[in-house]
C-alpha positions as CSV (number, residue, x, y, z in Angstrom):
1,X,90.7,95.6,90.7
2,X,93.4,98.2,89.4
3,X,91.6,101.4,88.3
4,X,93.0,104.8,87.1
5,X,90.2,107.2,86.2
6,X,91.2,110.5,84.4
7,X,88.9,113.5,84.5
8,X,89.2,117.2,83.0
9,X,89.5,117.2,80.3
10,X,87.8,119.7,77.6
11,X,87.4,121.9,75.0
12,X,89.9,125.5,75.6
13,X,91.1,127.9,73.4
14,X,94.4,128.6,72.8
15,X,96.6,130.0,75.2
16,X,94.0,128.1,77.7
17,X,94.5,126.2,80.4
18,X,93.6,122.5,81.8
19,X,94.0,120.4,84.8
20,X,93.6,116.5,84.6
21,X,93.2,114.5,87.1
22,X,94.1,110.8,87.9
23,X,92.2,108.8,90.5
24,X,93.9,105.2,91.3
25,X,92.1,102.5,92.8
26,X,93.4,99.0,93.6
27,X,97.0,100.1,93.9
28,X,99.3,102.3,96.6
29,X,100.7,105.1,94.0
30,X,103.4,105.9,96.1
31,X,104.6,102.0,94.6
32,X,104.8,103.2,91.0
33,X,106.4,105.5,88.8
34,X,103.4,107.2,87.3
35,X,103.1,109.2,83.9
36,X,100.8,110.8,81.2
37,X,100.8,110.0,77.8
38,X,98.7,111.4,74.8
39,X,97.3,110.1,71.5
40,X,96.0,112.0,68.8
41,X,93.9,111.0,65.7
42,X,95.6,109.2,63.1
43,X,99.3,109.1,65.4
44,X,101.0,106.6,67.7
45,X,100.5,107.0,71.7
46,X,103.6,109.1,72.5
47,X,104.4,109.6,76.0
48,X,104.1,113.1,77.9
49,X,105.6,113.4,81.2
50,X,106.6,111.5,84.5
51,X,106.9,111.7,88.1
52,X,108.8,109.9,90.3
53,X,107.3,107.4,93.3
54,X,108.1,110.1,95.5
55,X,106.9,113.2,93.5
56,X,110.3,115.1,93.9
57,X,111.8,114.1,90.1
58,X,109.6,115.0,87.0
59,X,110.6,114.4,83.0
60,X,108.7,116.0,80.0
61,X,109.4,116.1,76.6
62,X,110.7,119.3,75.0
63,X,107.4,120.3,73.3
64,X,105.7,121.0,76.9
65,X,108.8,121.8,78.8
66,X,107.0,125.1,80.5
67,X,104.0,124.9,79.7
68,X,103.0,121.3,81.4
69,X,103.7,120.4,84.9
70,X,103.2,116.5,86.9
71,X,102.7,116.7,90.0
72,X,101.4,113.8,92.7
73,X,99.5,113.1,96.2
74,X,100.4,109.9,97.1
75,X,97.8,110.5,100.3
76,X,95.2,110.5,98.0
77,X,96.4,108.1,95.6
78,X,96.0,111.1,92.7
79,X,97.9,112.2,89.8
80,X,97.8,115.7,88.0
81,X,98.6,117.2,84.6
82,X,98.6,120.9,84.8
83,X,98.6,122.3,81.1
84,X,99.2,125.9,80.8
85,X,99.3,127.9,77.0
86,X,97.8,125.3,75.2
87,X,98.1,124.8,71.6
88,X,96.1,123.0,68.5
89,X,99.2,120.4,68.9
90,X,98.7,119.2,72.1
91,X,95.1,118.2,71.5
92,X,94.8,114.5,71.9
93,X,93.3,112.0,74.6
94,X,95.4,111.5,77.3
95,X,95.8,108.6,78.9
96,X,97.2,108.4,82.7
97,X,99.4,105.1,82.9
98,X,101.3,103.7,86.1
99,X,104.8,101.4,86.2
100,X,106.4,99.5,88.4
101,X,109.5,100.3,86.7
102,X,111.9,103.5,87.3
103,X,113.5,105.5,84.5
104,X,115.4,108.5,83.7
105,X,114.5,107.8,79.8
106,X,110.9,108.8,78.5
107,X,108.7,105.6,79.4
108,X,107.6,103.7,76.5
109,X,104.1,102.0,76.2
110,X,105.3,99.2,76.8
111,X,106.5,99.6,80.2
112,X,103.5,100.9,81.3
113,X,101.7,98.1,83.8
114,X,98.0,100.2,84.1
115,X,96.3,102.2,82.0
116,X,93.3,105.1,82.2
117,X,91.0,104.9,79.5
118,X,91.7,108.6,78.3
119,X,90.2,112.1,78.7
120,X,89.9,114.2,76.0
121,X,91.6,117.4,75.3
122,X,90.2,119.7,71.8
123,X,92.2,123.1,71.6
124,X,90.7,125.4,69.3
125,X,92.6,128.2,67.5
């Protein structure tokens, strides 16, 4: 059974910082593209970032560029989301996704194979 299991997530004040965490199960890692995407109340899932199969290319959106880094361990089959200078914006569940596709484009749901079930991130002001 294919499993990705996010963890810490929170409550931070602004300016804050986070580190989530991806477990996979039932898959290699270093076989997908893997990414995070976020969701907030009342909005569509928009994607986040990506890493490459091999960790050495990364892609964000603008909105986190420099605050947000994605980073992997394929030796422990993990997934990371560093999230530095938070804001009320970003607060959302975020889901950690994996693909068997490869992309220089954002990835759209769609493409995603696996999901997490979401960790939830509240930024107060």
């Amino acid at each position: 059974q294919v499993q990705l299991d996010e963890s810490g997530g929170g409550l931070v004040q602004a300016g804050g910082s986070l580190r989530l965490s991806c477990a996979a199960s039932g898959l290699t890692t270093s076989n997908y593209s893997m990414a995070w995407f976020r969701q907030a109340p009342g909005k569509e899932r928009e994607f986040v970032a990506t890493v490459s199969r091999s960790g050495v290319y990364t892609y964000y959106i603008d909105s986190v560029k420099g605050r947000f880094t994605i980073s992997r361990d394929n030796t422990k089959n993990t997934v990371f989301l560093q999230m530095n200078g938070l804001k009320p914006e970003d607060m959302a569940v975020y889901y950690c996704a994996a693909s068997s596709l490869v992309t220089r484009q954002r990835f759209s749901v769609g493409a995603m194979d696996y999901w997490g079930k979401g960790t939830l991130v509240t930024v107060s002001s």
